[in-house]
C-alpha positions in Angstrom: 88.2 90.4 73.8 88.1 87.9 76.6 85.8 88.4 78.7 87.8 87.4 81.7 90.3 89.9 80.4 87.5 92.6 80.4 86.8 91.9 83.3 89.9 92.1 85.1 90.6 95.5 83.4 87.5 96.7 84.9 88.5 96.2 88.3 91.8 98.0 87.5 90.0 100.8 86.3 88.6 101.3 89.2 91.1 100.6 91.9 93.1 102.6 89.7 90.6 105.4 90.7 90.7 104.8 94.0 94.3 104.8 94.2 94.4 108.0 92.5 92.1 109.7 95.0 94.3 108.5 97.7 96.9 110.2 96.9 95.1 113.0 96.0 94.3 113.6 99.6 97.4 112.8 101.3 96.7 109.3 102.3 100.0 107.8 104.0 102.1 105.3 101.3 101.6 102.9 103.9 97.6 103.5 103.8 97.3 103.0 99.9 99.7 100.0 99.9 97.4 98.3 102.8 94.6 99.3 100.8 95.3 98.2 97.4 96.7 94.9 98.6 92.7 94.7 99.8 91.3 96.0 97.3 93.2 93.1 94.8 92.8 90.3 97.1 88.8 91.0 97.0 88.6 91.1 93.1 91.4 87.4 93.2 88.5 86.0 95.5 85.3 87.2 93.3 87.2 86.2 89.8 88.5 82.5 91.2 85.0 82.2 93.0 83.1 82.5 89.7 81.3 86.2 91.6 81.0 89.3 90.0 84.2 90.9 88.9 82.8 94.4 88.1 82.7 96.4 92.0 79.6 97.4 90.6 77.8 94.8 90.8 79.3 93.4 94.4 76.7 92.4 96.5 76.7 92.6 100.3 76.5 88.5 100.4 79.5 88.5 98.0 81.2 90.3 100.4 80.3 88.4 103.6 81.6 85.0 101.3 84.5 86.4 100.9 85.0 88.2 104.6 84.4 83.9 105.8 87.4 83.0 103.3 90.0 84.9 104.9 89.3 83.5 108.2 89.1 80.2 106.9 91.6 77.9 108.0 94.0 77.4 104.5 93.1 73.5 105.0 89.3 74.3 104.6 90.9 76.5 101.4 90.7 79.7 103.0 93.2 82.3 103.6 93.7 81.6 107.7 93.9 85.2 108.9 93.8 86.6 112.2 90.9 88.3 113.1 92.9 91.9 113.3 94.5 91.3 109.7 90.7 90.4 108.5 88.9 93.7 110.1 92.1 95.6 108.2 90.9 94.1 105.1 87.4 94.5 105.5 88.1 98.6 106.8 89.9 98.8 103.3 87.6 97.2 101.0 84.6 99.5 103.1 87.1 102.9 102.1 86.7 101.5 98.3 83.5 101.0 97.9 82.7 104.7 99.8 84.6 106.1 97.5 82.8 103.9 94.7 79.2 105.6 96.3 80.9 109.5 96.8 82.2 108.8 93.3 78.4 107.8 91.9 79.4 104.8 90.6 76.9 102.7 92.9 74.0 103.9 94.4 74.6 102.3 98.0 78.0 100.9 99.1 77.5 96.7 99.5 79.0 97.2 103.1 76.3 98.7 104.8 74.7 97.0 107.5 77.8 94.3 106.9 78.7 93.5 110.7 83.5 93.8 110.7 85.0 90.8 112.3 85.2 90.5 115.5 88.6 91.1 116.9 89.2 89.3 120.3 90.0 92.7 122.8 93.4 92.8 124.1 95.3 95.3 126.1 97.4 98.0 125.0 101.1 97.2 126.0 102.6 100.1 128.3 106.1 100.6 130.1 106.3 100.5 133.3 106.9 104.0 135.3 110.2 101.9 136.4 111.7 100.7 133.0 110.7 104.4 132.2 113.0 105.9 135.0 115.6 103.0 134.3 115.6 104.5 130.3 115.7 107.8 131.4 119.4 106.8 133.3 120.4 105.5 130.6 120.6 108.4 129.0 121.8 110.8 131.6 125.5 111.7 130.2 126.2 114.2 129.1 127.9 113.3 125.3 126.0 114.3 121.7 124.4 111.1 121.4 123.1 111.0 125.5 121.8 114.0 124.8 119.5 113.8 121.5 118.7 110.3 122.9 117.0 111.6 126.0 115.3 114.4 124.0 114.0 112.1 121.8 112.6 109.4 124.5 111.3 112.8 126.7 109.3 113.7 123.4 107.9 110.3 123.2 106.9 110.2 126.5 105.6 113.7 126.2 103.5 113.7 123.3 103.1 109.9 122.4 104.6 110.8 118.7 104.4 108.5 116.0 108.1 106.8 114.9 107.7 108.6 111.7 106.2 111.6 112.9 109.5 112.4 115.1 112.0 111.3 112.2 110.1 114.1 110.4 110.8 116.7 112.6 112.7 119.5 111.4 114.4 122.7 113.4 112.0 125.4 111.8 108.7 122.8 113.5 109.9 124.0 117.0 109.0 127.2 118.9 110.9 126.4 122.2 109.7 129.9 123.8 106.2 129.0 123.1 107.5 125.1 123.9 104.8 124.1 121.1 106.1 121.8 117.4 104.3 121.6 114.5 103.8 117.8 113.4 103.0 116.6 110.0 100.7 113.4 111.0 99.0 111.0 109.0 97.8 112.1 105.3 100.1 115.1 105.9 97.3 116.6 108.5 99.5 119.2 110.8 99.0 119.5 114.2 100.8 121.7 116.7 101.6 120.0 120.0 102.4 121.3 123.7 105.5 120.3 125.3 106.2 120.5 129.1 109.4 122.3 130.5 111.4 119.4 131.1 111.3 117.9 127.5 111.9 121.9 126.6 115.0 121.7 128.4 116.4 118.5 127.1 115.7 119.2 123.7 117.4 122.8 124.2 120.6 120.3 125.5 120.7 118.5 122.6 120.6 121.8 121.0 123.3 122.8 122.3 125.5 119.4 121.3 123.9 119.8 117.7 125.3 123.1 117.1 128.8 121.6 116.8 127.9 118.5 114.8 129.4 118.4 111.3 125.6 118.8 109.9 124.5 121.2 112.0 123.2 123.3 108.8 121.3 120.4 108.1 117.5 121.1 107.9 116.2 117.8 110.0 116.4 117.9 114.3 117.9 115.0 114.7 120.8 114.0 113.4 122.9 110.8 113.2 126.6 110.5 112.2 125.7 110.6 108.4 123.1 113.3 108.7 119.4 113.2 109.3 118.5 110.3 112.1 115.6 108.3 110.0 112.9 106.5 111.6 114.3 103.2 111.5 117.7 105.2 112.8 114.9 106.0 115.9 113.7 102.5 116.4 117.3 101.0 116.6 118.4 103.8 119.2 115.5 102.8 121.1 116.1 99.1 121.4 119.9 99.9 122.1 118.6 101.6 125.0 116.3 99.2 126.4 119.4 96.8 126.4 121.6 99.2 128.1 118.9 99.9 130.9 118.4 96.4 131.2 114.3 96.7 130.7 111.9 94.5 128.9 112.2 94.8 125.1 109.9 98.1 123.7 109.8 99.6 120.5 109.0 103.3 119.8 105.2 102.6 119.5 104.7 101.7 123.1 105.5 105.1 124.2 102.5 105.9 122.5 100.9 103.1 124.3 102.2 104.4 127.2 101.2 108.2 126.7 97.6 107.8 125.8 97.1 105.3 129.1 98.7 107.5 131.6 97.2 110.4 130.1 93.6 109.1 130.6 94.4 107.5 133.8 95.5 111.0 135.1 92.3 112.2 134.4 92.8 113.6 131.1 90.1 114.9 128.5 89.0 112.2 126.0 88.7 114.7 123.1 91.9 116.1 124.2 93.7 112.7 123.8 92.2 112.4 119.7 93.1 115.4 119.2 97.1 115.3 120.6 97.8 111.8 118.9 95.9 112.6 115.8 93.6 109.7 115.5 90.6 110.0 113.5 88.1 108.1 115.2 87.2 106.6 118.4 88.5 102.8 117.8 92.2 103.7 119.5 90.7 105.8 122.4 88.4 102.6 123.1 91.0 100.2 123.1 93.1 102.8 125.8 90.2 103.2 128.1 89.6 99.4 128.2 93.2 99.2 129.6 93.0 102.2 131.5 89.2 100.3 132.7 91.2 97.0 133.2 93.9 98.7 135.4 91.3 100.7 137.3 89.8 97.5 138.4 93.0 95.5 139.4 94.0 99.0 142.0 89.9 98.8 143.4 90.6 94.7 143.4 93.7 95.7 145.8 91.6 98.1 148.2 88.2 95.8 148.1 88.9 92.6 148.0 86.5 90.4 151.1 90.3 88.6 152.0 92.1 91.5 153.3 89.1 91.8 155.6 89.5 88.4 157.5 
């Protein structure tokens, strides 16, 4: 056998593995397609570089060589990524080889004490309160569509849902007397979320209008012309809407932006926060309170500032 050949088979084998457990526990197909496309790009780099091919026998400074050839500019031979694409890399490549350690394949995961690349902090972008008002007009009729639209962006606003975690949604996940859904998150983790009256009462509208669309029996909550509204369904609604209230461009994701900032700015629990968006670590709730931090200090810039003494 080649030994090249064997070699390559024994990375297979075990991203193979690791695949496996993925989707043993859930993980998102968006999570083990992000991972794997890691996971192969390391074992390209160690086989081209002449490294060792076996994850086995990785060594942290094998790792660090190849975490400096995806930031390397594609001149210099390397890859040329941005700094967020690179850590996104080097987070999946870290899951692998923890699974590798949990698994008892290696005695000590090669990424330990390996310092992530550092990603340049920037701002979470949020809508204004006044493209929010000017959205909320635009979907004030009264018609089927004005209706689930405005349910739909009140939810967003609400809860700060994921795109695909509202598509999801089906009649049976709401309890409108107890005005609490059930939302199936990332890696199929349910959570049950609180709505405020007002979203309560637009979705019970839209409720309304539903119960004389031609897939009313249909098991999903929203519903387009053909059935079942999908995600990307969500996202072109949204941007329709944006033109029509003659706003900034957004996409569904910055109400999620949007909820998490105003919710901490109002005061509002840290642990609270993780828990309603269903992130599983601190990283995102650092990245809001730096913009919540940032905004703080532009409003105390407005009251202290030496200039409007003089």
């Amino acid at each position: 056998m080649n030994p090249k050949t064997s070699l390559r088979d024994t990375w297979r084998v075990y991203q193979n593995l690791f695949e496996d457990h993925l989707e043993s526990v859930n993980a998102a197909p968006a999570t083990i397609r992000a991972y794997r496309l890691a996971v192969e790009q390391l074992g390209t780099f160690l086989s081209e570089a002449g490294l060792p091919h076996d994850p086995r026998k990785v060594k942290r400074e094998h790792l660090s060589a190849w975490m400096l050839h995806l930031q390397r500019p594609p001149a210099e031979g390397g890859r040329g990524l941005a700094a967020q694409t690179a850590l996104q890399r080097f987070q999946s490549v870290r899951q692998f080889f923890k699974f590798l350690e949990d698994a008892g394949d290696i005695k000590e995961s090669p990424m330990i004490r390996l310092k992530p690349p550092r990603v340049p902090e920037k701002l979470v972008p949020v809508i204004p309160q006044d493209d929010l008002r000017k959205l909320f007009k635009a979907v004030a009729g009264k018609g089927f569509e004005d209706r689930r639209d405005k349910a739909i962006i009140s939810l967003f606003v609400d809860t700060g849902l994921r795109v695909s975690e509202a598509a999801a949604l089906g009649v049976r996940d709401l309890d409108i007397d107890q005005r609490e859904l059930v939302v199936m998150g990332k890696g199929r983790r349910p959570r049950i979320l609180k709505i405020v009256t007002e979203t309560r009462t637009d979705i019970l509208r839209y409720l309304q209008a539903r119960s004389q669309h031609p897939h009313a029996e249909d098991e999903a909550l929203w519903l387009g012309k053909r059935g079942r509204l999908t995600d990307n369904g969500i996202r072109q609604m949204v941007r329709r809407r944006q033109e029509e209230a003659g706003i900034a461009r957004i996409h569904p994701h910055m109400f999620r932006h949007t909820f998490a900032h105003e919710y901490l700015r109002s005061g509002g629990a840290e642990g609270d926060l993780v828990r309603i968006t269903g992130w599983k670590d601190r990283q995102m709730l650092d990245r809001y309170g730096a913009s919540v931090a940032a905004e703080r200090a532009r409003d105390a810039h407005d009251r202290h500032s030496p200039r409007k003494r003089l």
